[in-house]
C-alpha positions in Angstrom: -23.4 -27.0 -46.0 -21.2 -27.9 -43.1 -18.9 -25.9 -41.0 -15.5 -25.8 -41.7 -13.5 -25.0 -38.6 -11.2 -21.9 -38.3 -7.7 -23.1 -38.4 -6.3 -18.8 -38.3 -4.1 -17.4 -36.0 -7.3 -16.1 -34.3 -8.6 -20.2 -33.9 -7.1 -20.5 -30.4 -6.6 -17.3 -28.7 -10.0 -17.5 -26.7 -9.0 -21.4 -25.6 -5.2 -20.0 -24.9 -6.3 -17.0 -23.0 -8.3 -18.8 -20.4 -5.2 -21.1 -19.8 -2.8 -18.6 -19.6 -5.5 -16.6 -17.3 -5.9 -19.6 -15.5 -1.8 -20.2 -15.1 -1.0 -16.0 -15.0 -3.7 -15.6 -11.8 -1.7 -18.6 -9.7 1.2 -16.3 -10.5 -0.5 -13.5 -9.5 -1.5 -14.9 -6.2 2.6 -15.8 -5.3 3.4 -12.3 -6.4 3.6 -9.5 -3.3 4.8 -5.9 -3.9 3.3 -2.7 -5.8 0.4 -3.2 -8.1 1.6 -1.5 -10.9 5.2 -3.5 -10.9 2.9 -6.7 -10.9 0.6 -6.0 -13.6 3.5 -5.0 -15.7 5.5 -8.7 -14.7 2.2 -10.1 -15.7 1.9 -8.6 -18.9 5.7 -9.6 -19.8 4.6 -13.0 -18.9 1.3 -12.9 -20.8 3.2 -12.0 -24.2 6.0 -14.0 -23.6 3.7 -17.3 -23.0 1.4 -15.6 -26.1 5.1 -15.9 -28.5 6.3 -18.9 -26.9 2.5 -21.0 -28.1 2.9 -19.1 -31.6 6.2 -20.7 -32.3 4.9 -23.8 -30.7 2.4 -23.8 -33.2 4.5 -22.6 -36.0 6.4 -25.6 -35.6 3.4 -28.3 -36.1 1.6 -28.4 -32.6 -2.2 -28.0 -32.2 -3.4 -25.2 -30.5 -3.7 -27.4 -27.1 -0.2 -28.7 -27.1 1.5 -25.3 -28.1 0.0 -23.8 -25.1 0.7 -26.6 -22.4 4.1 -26.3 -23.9 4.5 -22.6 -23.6 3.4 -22.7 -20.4 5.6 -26.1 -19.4 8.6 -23.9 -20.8 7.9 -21.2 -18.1 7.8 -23.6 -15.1 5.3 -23.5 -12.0 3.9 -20.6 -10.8 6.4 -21.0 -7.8 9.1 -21.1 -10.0 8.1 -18.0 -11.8 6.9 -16.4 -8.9 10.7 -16.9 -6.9 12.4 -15.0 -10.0 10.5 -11.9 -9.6 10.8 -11.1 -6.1 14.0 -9.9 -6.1 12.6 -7.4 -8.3 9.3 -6.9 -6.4 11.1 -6.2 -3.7 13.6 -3.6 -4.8 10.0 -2.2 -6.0 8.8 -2.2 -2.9 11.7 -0.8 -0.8 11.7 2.3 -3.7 8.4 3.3 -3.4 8.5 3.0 0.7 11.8 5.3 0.9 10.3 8.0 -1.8 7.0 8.2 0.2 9.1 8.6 2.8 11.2 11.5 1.9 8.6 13.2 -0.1 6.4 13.5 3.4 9.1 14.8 5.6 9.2 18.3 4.3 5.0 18.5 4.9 5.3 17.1 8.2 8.0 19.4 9.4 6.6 22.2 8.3 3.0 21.5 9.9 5.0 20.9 13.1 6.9 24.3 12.8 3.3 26.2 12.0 1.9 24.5 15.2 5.1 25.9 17.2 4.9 29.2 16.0 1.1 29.1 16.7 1.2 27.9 20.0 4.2 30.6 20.9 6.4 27.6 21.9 9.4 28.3 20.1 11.5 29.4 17.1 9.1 29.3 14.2 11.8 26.4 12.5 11.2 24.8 16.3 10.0 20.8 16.3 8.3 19.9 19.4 11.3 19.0 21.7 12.6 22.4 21.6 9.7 24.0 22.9 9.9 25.9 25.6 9.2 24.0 28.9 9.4 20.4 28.0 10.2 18.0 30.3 13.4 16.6 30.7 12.0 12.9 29.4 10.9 14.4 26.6 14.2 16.0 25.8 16.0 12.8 26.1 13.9 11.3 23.9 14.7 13.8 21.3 18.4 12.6 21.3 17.1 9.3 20.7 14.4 10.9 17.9 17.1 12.7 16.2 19.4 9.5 15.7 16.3 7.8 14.2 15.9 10.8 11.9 19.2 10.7 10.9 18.8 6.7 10.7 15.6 7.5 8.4 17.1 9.8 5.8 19.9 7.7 5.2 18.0 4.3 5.0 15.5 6.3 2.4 18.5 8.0 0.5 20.5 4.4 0.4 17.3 2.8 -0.8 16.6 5.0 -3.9 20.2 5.6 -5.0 20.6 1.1 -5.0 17.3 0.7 -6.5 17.6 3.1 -9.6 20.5 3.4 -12.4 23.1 3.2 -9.6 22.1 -0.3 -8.8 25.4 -1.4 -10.7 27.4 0.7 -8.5 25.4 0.4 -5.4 24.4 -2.9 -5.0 22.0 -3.7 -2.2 19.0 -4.9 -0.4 16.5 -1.7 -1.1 14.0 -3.3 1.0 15.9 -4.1 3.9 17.3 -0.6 3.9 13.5 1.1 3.0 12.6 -1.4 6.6 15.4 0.8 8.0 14.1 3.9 7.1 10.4 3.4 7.8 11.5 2.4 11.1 13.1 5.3 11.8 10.6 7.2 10.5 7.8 5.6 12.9 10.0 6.4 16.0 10.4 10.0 14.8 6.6 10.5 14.4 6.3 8.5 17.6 9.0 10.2 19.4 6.9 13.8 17.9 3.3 12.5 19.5 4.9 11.8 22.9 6.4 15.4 23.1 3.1 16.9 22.1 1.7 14.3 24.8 4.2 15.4 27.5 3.4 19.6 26.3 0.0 19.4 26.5 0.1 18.1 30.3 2.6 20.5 31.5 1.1 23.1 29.9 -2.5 22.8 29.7 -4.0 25.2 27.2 -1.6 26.6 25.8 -1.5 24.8 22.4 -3.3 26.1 19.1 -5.8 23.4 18.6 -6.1 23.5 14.5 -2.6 23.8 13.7 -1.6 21.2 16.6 -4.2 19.2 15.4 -2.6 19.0 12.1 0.6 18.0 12.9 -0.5 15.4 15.0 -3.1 13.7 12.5 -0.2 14.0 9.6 2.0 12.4 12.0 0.2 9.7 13.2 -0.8 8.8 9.6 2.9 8.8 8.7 3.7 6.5 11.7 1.0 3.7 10.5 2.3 3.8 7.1 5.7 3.6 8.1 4.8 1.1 10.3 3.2 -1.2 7.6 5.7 -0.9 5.3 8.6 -1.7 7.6 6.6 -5.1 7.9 6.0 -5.5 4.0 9.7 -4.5 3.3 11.0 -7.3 6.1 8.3 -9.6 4.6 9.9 -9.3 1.2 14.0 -9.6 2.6 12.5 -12.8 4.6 11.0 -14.4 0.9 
């Protein structure tokens, strides 16, 4: 008895799914900003290019030719890739200004324990009001407050134009998430050099732990805030 061959909707998916893997993973490659924002962009794609073969089909191609069609109607994977990025990087610039803002109150907190610790200050005190700083270290403070200020606006501005005010906000959220994790970094920056300049003209004096602290949650906020002012220019540049 010979074979009869399977002519179901099932027939073609295995044969379909490796071209559409094949054509969906060049996509992939063109596609920079948060993974969960891509795999969902890729799933849209996936079933769109899985309806798009079906109708194909439904309208007398063979499996073969309804997916080179579907896929043909989709474009290259440049093409594709160029009309996500706007969203990928409104994305991007969200998720950089909500880190952001949802570290600040941590951070300030660990610096006002390590103040009240060391007995340099107001328990609310951040490093540049400590008693005995330098005078460079106070002028940088002017300069660290106008990047705080700079921050929390560029992080605020982000989230309100990349969320359901986007129609009354428009924007570039990733140029102004750059804005606000470059502000950040000079903060933390700004913090580490106080702590620098306080530990030299007071030698001994800090509480180790709770100094410690600070400084290490600092220092990992100024690399990420570093990074992703590079990601989020990366993304205005494409």
């Amino acid at each position: 008895m010979t074979g009869t061959a399977v002519t179901g909707p099932d027939a073609p998916r295995p044969a379909a799914d490796r071209a559409f893997g094949g054509y969906l993973a060049q996509i992939a490659g063109r596609l920079a900003g948060p993974a969960g924002t891509r795999r969902d962009i890729l799933a849209e794609l996936r079933a769109g290019l899985a309806d798009a073969a079906d109708s194909h089909r439904a309208a007398g191609l063979d499996p073969g030719q309804a997916t080179r069609a579907a896929i043909g109607e989709f474009g290259s994977p440049d093409q594709v890739a160029r009309g996500f990025r706007a969203e990928l990087s409104a994305a991007q610039g969200r998720r950089t200004a909500l880190a952001l803002l949802m570290s600040a109150p941590l951070i300030a907190l660990l610096w006002a324990a390590a103040a009240l610790a060391s007995h340099l200050g107001a328990p609310l005190a951040v490093p540049w009001h400590w008693a005995g700083m330098p005078a460079g270290a106070r002028l940088a403070s002017h300069i660290a407050m106008i990047a705080l200020v700079t921050a929390i606006g560029g992080a605020l501005v982000t989230v309100a134009s990349s969320g359901r005010l986007t129609r009354w906000l428009p924007g570039r959220p990733a140029a102004s998430a750059a804005v606000a994790a470059a502000g950040t970094a000079a903060v933390d920056l700004t913090l580490l050099g106080a702590l620098a300049a306080q530990a030299a003209s007071t030698p001994g004096r800090l509480a180790a732990v709770p100094v410690a602290a600070a400084a290490a949650a600092s220092l990992a906020r100024f690399s990420f805030a570093a990074r992703s002012a590079r990601t989020c220019l990366t993304a205005c540049a494409a």
